[in-house]
FIVOLO-613314 format. One record per residue (C-alpha): z, x, y negated. Coordinates in steps of 0.05 Angstrom, whole numbers. Each point is the difference from the previous one (the first is absolute). Layout:
<atoms>
(atom (Z; X; Y))
...
</atoms>
This chain:
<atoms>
(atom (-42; -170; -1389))
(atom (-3; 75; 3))
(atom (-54; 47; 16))
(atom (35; 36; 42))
(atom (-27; -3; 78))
(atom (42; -36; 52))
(atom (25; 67; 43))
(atom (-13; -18; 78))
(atom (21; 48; 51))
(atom (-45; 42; 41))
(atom (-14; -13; 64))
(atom (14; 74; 37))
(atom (-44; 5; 71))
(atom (46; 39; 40))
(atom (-35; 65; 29))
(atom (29; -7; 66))
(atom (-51; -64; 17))
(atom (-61; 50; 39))
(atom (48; 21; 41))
(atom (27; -60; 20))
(atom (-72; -28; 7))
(atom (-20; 61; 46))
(atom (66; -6; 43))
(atom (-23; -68; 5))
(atom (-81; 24; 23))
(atom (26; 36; 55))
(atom (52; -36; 28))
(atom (-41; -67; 8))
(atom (-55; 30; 60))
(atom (66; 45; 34))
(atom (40; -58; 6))
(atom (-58; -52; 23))
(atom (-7; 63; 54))
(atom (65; 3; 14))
(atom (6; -76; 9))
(atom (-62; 9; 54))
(atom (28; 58; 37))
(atom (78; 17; -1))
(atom (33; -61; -20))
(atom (-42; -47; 47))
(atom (32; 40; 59))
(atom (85; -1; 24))
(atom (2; 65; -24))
(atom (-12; -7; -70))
(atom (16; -76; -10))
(atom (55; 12; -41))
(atom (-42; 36; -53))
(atom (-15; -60; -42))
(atom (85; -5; -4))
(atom (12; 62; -16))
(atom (-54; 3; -59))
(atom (24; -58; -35))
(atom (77; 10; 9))
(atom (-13; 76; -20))
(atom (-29; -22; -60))
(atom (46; -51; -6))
(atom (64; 55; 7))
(atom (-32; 40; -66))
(atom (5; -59; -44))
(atom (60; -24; 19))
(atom (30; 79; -2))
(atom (-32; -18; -70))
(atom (-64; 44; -10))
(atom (-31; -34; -59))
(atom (-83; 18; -31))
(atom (29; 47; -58))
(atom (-19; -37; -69))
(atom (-68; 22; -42))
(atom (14; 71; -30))
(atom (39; 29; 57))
(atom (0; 65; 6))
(atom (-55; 17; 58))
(atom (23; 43; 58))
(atom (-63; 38; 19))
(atom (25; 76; 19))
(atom (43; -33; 68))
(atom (-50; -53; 14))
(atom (-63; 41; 0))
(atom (5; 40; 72))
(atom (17; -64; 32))
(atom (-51; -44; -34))
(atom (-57; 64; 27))
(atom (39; -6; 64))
(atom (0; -63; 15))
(atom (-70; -5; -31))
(atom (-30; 41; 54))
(atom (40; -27; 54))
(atom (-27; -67; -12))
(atom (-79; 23; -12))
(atom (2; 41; 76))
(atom (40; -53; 26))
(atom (-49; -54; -22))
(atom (-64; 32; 13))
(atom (22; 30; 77))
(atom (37; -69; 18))
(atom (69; 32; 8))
(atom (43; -64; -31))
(atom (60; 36; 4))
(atom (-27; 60; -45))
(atom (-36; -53; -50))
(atom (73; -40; 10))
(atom (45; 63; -24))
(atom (-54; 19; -52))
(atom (12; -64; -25))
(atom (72; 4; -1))
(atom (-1; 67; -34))
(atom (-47; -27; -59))
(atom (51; -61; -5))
(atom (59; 43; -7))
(atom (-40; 45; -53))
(atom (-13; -59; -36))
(atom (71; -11; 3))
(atom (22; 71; -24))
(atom (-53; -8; -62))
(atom (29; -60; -18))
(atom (78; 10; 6))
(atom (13; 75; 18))
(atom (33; 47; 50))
(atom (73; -21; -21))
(atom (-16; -76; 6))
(atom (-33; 6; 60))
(atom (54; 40; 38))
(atom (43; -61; -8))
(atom (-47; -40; 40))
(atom (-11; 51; 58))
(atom (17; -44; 55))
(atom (-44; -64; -20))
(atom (-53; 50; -3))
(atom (9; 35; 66))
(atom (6; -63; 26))
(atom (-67; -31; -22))
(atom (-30; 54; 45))
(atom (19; -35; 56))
(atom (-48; -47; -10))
(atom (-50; 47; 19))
(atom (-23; 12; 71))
(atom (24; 71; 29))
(atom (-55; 44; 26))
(atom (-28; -2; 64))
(atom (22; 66; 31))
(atom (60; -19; -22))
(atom (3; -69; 41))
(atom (-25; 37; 63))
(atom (46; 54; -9))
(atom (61; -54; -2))
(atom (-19; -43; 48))
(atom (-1; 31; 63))
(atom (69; 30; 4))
(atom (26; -75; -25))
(atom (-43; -25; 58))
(atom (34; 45; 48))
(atom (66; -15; -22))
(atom (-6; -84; -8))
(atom (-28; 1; 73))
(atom (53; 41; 29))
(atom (60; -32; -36))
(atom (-32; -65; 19))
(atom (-13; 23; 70))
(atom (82; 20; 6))
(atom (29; -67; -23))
(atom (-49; -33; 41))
(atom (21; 41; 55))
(atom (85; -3; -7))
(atom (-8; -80; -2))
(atom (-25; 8; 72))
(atom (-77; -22; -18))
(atom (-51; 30; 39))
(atom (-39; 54; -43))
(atom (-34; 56; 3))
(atom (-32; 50; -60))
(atom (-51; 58; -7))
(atom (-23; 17; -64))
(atom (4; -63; -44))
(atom (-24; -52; 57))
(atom (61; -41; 36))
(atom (-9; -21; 57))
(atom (43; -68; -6))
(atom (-3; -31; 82))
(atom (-75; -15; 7))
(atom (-17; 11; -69))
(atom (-20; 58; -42))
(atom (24; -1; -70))
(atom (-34; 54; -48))
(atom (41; 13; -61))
(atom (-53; 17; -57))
(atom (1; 15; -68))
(atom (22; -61; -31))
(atom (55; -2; 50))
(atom (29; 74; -8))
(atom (33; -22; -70))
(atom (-54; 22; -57))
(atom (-9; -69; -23))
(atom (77; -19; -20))
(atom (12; 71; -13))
(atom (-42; 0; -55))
(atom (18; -65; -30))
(atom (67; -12; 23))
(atom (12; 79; -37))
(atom (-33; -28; -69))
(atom (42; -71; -1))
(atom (54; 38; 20))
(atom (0; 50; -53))
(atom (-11; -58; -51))
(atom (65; -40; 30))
(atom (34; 67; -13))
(atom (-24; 10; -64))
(atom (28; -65; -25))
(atom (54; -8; 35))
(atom (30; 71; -10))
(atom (-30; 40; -47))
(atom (61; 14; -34))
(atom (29; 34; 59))
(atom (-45; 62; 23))
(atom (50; 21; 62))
(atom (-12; -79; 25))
(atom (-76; 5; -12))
(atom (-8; 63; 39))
(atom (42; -26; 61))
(atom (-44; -65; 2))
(atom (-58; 40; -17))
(atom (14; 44; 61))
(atom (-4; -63; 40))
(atom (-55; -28; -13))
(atom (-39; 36; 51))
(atom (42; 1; 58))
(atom (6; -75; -5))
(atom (-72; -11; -3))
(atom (-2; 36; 65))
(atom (50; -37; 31))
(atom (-27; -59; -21))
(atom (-68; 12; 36))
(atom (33; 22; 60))
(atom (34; -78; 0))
(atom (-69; -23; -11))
(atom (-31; 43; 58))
(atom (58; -25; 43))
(atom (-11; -69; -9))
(atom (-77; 12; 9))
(atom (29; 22; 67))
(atom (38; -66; 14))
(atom (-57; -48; -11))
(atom (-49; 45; 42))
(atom (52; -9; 56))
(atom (22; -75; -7))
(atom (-75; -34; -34))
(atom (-48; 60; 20))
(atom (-46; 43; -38))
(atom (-31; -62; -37))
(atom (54; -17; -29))
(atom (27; 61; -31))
(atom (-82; 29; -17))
(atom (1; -73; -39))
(atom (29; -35; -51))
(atom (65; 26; 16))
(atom (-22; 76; -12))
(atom (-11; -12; -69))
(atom (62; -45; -18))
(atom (53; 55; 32))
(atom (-38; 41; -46))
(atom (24; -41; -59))
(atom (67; -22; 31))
(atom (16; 83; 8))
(atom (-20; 15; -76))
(atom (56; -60; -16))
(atom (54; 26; 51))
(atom (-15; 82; -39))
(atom (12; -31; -59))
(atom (67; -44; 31))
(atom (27; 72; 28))
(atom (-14; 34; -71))
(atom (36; -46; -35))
(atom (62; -4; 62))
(atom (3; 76; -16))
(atom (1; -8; -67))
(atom (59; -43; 10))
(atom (29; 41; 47))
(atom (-5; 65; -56))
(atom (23; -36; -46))
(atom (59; -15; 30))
(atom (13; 76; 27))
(atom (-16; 28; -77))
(atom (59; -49; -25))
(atom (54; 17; 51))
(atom (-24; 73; -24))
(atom (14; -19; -73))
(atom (66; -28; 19))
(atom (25; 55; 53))
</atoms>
């Protein structure tokens, strides 16, 4: 035997580990919160989705935990870490969850920065815009959306009602459908599928045509308009079942499953446009 010692290697603690650990203190009460609040309601049931396909999208785009003596990325990742820092304590101690949501989000993509850098990030833009979907919008800006799309649901609703010969009558957003009065609320002028229809959207676009930006941006354009259109239907056949069943029958049961039937038709139409751009961006290519 010699006396020489058996060499073992070193075990190297990557420096990166706090980080992860703090991401990981924050995020635990904000999403418990989030689960309580936003995604318990129609508008921000989708949140849950879009968190774990976002992060989902960055590992499959392939953003990988750099190995143990990385270089650290601390100059770009310091303003957004004290950004999102603050963001997080104001939202947190006033109870503004979308504030303590998008403080969150801002420390997470620090983290990121620190860990990979500017370049490697800009490769992943679009998972990360995406994963801010999950996040419920503000409330100014739901009450500032919602009227207008109230307006417009009941009086497109109102005039296809009306050219089928149905007896129907509108001021404001309340129908008057024969005896009954049919008020057209918030969850009925489109926020709800906008919203979510928008984010699965965007990820079906992603996927399905990321190579292609001129598709993308056509589909993208879309998405909207379609949601719309696809609350209108929904309104409309609210509007059928008050006439035929009465107002039991379409404040019941059924109000709730058009809901979820409409989300499935704006997603049907998306994808029927898609075909239909698909095939207009070929006979382009072969003109």
């Amino acid at each position: 035997m010699t006396s020489d010692a058996i060499t073992r290697p070193k075990l190297t603690i990557p420096t990166w580990w706090p980080l992860l650990l703090g991401l990981l203190v924050l995020a635990v009460p904000t999403i418990i919160s989030l689960a309580d609040s936003a995604w318990s309601t129609d508008t921000g049931a989708h949140g849950p989705i879009v968190l774990a396909t976002g992060l989902w999208l960055l590992h499959h785009d392939g953003l990988r935990i750099p190995p143990p003596g990385a270089p650290a990325h601390w100059r770009p990742a310091v303003p957004v870490l004290l950004l999102g820092l603050l963001s997080y304590a104001f939202g947190r101690a006033y109870d503004f969850i979308s504030v303590e949501g998008l403080g969150l989000y801002l420390v997470f993509v620090a983290v990121v920065i620190r860990l990979v850098g500017l370049a490697v990030v800009r490769r992943h833009l679009f998972p990360l815009f995406y994963l801010v979907l999950c996040l419920p919008p503000p409330g100014w800006m739901m009450t500032q959306l919602t009227a207008p799309l109230q307006v417009l649901v009941s009086w497109a609703s109102e005039g296809m009602a009306g050219a089928l010969g149905y007896p129907i009558a509108r001021e404001g957003v309340v129908l008057q459908v024969a005896q009954y009065q049919l008020l057209v609320e918030d969850a009925c002028a489109g926020l709800n599928s906008l919203f979510g229809l928008t984010a699965i959207s965007l990820l079906y676009i992603f996927l399905a045509h990321r190579a292609s930006l001129r598709h993308a941006g056509i589909l993208l354009l879309a998405v909207i308009p379609i949601a719309i259109l696809a609350n209108i239907i929904r309104v409309f056949g609210l509007i059928m079942i008050t006439y035929y069943f009465g107002d039991a029958a379409a404040q019941g049961f059924m109000h709730s499953t058009t809901g979820m039937v409409m989300f499935v038709v704006g997603l049907l139409l998306i994808m029927a446009f898609d075909q239909l751009v698909s095939r207009w961006i070929l006979r382009d290519r072969t003109a």
